[in-house]
C-alpha positions as CSV (number, residue, x, y, z in Angstrom):
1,X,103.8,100.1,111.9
2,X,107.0,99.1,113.0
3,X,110.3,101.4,113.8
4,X,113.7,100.1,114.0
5,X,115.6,100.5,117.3
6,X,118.0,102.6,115.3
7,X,115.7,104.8,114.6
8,X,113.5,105.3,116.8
9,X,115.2,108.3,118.3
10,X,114.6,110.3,115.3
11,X,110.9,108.8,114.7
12,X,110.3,110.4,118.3
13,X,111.4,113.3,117.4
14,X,109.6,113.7,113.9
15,X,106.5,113.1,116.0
16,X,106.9,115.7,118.4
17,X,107.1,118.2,115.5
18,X,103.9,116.9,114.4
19,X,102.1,120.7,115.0
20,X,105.5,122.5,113.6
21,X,104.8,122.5,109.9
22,X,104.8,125.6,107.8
23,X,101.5,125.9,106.2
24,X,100.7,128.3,103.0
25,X,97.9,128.2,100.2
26,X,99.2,124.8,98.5
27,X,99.4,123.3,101.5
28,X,102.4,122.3,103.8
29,X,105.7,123.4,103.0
30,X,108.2,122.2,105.4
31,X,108.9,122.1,109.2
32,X,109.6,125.3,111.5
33,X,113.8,124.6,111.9
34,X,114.0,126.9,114.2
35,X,111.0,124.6,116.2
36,X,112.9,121.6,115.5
37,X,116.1,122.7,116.8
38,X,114.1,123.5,119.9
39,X,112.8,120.0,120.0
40,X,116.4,118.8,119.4
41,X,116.6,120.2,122.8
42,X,114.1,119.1,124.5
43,X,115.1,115.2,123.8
44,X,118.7,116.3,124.7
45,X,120.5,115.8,121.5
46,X,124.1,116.7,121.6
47,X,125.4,119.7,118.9
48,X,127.6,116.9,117.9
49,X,124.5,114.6,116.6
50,X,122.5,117.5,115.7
51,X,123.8,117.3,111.7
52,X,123.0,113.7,111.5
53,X,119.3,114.3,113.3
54,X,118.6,117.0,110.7
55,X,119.6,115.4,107.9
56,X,117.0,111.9,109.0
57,X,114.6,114.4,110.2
58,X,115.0,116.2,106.2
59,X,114.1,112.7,104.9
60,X,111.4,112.2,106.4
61,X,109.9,115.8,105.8
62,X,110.4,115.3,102.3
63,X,109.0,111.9,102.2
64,X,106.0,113.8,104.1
65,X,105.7,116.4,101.8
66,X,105.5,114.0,98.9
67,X,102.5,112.0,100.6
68,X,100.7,115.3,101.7
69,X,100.9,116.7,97.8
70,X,99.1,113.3,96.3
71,X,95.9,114.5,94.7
72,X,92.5,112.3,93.9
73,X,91.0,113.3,90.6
């Protein structure tokens, strides 16, 4: 797999929210926002690029989600 210098930041940080995901019966719902605004921190993401990080890190929870909910009959 390959990640595009531009964005590689927010791959990063989608990986180290790898164990942050909300979990009920059917599976996965989404990530722990409040965990990712911690991890926001943690790779020293300025409040002023915070929007922009959550709205790639959205993307890629929803592309997630969509690949976690394919069923094999």
């Amino acid at each position: 797999m390959q990640v595009w210098p531009d964005n590689w930041p927010t791959f990063a940080l989608f990986c180290d929210l790898r164990t942050q995901w909300r979990v009920a019966m059917g599976g996965a719902t989404g990530l722990d926002y409040t965990a990712v605004l911690a991890v926001m921190d943690l790779h020293g993401i300025p409040p002023d690029k915070r929007r922009e990080a959550m709205a790639d890190i959205q993307a890629m929870e929803d592309a997630a989600l969509a690949a976690m909910a394919v069923t094999y009959d």
